[in-house]
N, C-alpha and C positions, 0 to 999 in steps of 0.2 A: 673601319672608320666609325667615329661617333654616332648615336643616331641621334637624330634632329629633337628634341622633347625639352630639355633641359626645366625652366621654371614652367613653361607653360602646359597648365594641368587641365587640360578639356578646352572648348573653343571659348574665345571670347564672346562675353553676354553683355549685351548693351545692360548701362546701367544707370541709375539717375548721374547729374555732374551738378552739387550745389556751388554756388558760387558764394563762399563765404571768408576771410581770413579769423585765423586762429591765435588767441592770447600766446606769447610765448613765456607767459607765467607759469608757474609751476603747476601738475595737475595733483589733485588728491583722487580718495578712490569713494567719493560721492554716488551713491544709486541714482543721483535724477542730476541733471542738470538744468541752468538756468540764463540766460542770456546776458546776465551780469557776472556771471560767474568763470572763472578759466576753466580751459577742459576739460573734465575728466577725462578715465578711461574708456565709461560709455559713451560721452560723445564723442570723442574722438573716433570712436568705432563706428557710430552712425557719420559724422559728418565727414570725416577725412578718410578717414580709409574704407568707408562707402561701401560697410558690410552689415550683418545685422549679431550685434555683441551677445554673447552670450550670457545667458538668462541667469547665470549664478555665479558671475562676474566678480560682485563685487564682496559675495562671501567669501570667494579666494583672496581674493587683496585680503579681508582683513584676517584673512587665517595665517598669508603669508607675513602679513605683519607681525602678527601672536605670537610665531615662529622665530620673531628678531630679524627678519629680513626688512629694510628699508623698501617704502613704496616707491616707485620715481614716476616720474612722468612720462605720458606715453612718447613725447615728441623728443625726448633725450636720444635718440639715435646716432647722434657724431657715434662716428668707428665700428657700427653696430653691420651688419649684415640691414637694407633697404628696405629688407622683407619682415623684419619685426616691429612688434609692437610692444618695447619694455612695460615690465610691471613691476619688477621688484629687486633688489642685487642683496647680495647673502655679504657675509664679515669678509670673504677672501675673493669679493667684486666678481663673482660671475652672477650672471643677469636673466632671469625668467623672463619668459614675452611669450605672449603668443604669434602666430605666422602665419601672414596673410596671403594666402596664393593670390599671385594677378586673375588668374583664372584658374578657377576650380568646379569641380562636376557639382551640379545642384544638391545641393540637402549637405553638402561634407562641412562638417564644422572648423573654426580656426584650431588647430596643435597648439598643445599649451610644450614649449622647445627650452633649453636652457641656452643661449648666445656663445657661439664660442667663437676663437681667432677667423677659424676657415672655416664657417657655416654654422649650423646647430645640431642641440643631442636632441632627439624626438624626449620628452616628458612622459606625456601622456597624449590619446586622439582629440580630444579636450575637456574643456574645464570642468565639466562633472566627474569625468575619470579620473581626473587629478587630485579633486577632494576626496573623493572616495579613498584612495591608494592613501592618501596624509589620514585619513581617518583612522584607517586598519592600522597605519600604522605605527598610531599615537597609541591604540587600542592594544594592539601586541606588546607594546614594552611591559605592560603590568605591572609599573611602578605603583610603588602605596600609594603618593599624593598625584597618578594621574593627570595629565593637563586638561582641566575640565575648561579650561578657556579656551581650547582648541576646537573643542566642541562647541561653543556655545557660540563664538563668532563663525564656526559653518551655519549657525540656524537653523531655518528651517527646511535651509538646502542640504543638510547632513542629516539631519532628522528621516529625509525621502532616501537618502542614498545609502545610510549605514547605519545601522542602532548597535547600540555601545555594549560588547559583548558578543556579539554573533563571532569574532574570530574563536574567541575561546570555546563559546557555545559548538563552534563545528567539530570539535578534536580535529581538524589540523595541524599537525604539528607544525608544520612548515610555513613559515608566513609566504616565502616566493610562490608556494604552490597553491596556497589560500588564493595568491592577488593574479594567479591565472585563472586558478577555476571562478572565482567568484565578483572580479574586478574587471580583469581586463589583459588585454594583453604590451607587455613593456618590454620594451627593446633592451634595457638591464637584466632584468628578469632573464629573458630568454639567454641570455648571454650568460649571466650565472649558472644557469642551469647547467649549460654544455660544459662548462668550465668543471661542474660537480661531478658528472659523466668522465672527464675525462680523470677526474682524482681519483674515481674508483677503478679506474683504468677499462671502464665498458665505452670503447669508439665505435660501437654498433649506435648505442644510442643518440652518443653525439652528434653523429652524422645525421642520425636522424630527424634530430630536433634542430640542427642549424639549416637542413633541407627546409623542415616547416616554419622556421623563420622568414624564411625567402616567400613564401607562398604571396600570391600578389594582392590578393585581398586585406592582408594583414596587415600593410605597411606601405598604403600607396605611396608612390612618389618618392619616395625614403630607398638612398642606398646603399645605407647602414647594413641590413641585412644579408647583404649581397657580398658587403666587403667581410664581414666577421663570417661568414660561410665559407667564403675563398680562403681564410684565416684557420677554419675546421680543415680545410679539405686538404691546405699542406701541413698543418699539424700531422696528418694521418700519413702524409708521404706521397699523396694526390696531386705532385704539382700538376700537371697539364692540367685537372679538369680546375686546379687551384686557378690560374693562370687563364683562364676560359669565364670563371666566377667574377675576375678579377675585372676583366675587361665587361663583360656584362655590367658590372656594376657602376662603368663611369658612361653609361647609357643613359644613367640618374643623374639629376643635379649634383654638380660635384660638391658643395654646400650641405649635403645630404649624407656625407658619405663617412661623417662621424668621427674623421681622421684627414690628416693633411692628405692631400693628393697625393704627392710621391710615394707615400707607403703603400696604396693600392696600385700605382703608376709601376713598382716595384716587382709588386707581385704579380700583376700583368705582363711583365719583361716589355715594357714600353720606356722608350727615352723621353726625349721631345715632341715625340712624332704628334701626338694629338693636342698639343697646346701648340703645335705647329698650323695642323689642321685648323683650329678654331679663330684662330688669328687670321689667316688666311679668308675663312670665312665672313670674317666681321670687315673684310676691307670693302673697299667698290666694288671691284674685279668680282670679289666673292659672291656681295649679292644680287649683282648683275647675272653673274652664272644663274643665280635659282631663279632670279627673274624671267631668264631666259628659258628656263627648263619649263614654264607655266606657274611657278607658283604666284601666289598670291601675295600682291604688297603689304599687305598688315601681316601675315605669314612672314612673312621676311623679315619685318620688323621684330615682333615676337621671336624669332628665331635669334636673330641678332641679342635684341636683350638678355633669353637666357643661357647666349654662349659666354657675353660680357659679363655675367654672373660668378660660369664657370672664372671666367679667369680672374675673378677678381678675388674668388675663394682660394687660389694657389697660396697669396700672400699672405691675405684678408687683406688687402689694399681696398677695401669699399668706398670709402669716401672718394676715391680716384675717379671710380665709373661712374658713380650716381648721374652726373648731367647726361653721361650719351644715356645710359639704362631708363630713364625719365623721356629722353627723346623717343627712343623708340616704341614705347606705351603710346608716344603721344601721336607720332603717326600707326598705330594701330590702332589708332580712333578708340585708346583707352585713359582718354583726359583725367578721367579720378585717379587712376592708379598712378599717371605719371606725378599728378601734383601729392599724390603720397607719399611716393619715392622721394621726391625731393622734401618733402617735411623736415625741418632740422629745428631745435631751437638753441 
């Protein structure tokens, strides 16, 4: 059976709850805001979704701009997954945002994710590792005229993260292997790599490296890792422990998992049976049983919420759940998050 985790990432932590309504004007990607002015994406992050925005914010927007990508507003969310916070959409409408866990373990910063139909791609752990990676990697093309605008709107937050040349300076040859050793680690990346593994025809190594994909440190809450592992392991002829990966991996938010459900659903050898289960869960009946078992009613509620998550990831049907998924923050005595969820403009 499933286990119980789905969104909710460490215990709930009381948090302040302003009492303010928000212009549904469009937002720019302003460093300060002003109380005559509409949103931004810093305040929005202080006041609505009641976290604390990330310190080099607003040099991403304008790099993602430089880039040709449109900025949007954060509160653009029709049809989006509840859990982001748009930033920017590229020429063939897929959409950057970062992603706010309802509850998340102290110090983890927001994932800067790309939006997809049935959840998101992890990007980067957040937005400093994001610029960095776009730095190196304006940096490696080594074109004559360079995009020195790409730099220059990083500022002085590029200036701390990357100086212009260190790729070349390293003899690396390899940029993937530069943006491990020296960047960070990407859920592409890694995936590339096994993929290079297995063109040389070495499935020693691949195995090896989609094992230390999974590692749990790497990739909290993400089960992306888990699914492209089960993806290595019957590559090689592993069904069963394929099949064992498989199901482990919808342990995770199914929103997480980087691919529709059925395809890991698939390789699980599961039918219905766990969208059976989750359903079941979210009725009366259901949460009277854990009621009854001793847990806890905001437990219940959280629980409830991120099974409605799961299933709303099967379709991407999100705008469906948002009112019960809102409710149930809201009896878990987490009032900010629920009036976040429900944010639409």
């Amino acid at each position: 059976m499933k286990a119980v985790g789905g969104v909710v990432y460490g215990g709930p932590r009381a948090t302040a709850l302003p009492s303010l309504l928000l212009s549904h004007r469009r937002a720019t990607f302003r460093c300060s805001s002003y109380s005559s002015s509409p949103p931004d994406h810093v305040s929005f992050i202080k006041d609505l979704a009641v976290t604390q925005p990330p310190e080099n914010l607003c040099h991403l927007l304008k790099m993602l701009q430089t880039t040709g990508e449109s900025i949007i507003s954060p509160g653009a969310k029709q049809g989006l997954i509840p859990l982001a916070i748009p930033l920017s959409k590229n020429s063939s409408g897929a959409v950057t945002a970062l992603l706010r866990w309802p509850t998340a373990p102290p110090g983890m910063e927001m994932p800067v994710v790309e939006v997809r139909k049935h959840g998101v791609w992890l990007l980067a752990k957040n937005v400093d590792q994001y610029i960095h990676r776009i730095l190196v990697e304006e940096d490696a093309k080594n074109s004559l005229d360079g995009n020195n605008e790409l730099f220059l709107a990083s500022s002085d937050a590029g200036e701390k993260l990357y100086k212009k040349g260190d790729f070349a300076e390293s003899q690396i040859s390899n940029l993937d292997i530069y943006l491990l050793k020296k960047v960070g680690l990407f859920p592409d990346v890694l995936e590339r790599k096994v993929m290079h593994h297995f063109e040389k025809g070495d499935h020693v190594s691949a195995l090896v490296t989609g094992e230390f994909y999974t590692k749990k440190d790497h990739f909290p809450g993400f089960g992306r890792p888990f699914v492209f592992n089960a993806e290595v392991l019957l590559k090689v002829g592993r069904n069963l422990e394929a099949k064992d990966a498989a199901r482990g991996s919808l342990k995770s938010p199914w929103w997480t998992l980087g691919c529709k459900y059925q395809e890991v659903a698939d390789i699980a050898q599961w039918e219905d049976e766990q969208i059976e289960y989750i359903r079941e869960k979210v009725t009366e009946e259901g949460k009277q049983e854990d009621l009854n078992k001793g847990k806890a009613p905001a437990q219940v509620a959280l629980d409830e919420a991120a099974f409605l998550l799961d299933l709303a990831s099967v379709e991407g049907t999100w705008d469906d759940f948002v009112g019960r998924i809102a409710e149930c923050y809201k009896e878990a005595g987490l009032q900010d998050i629920a009036r976040f969820i429900l944010y639409r403009e």
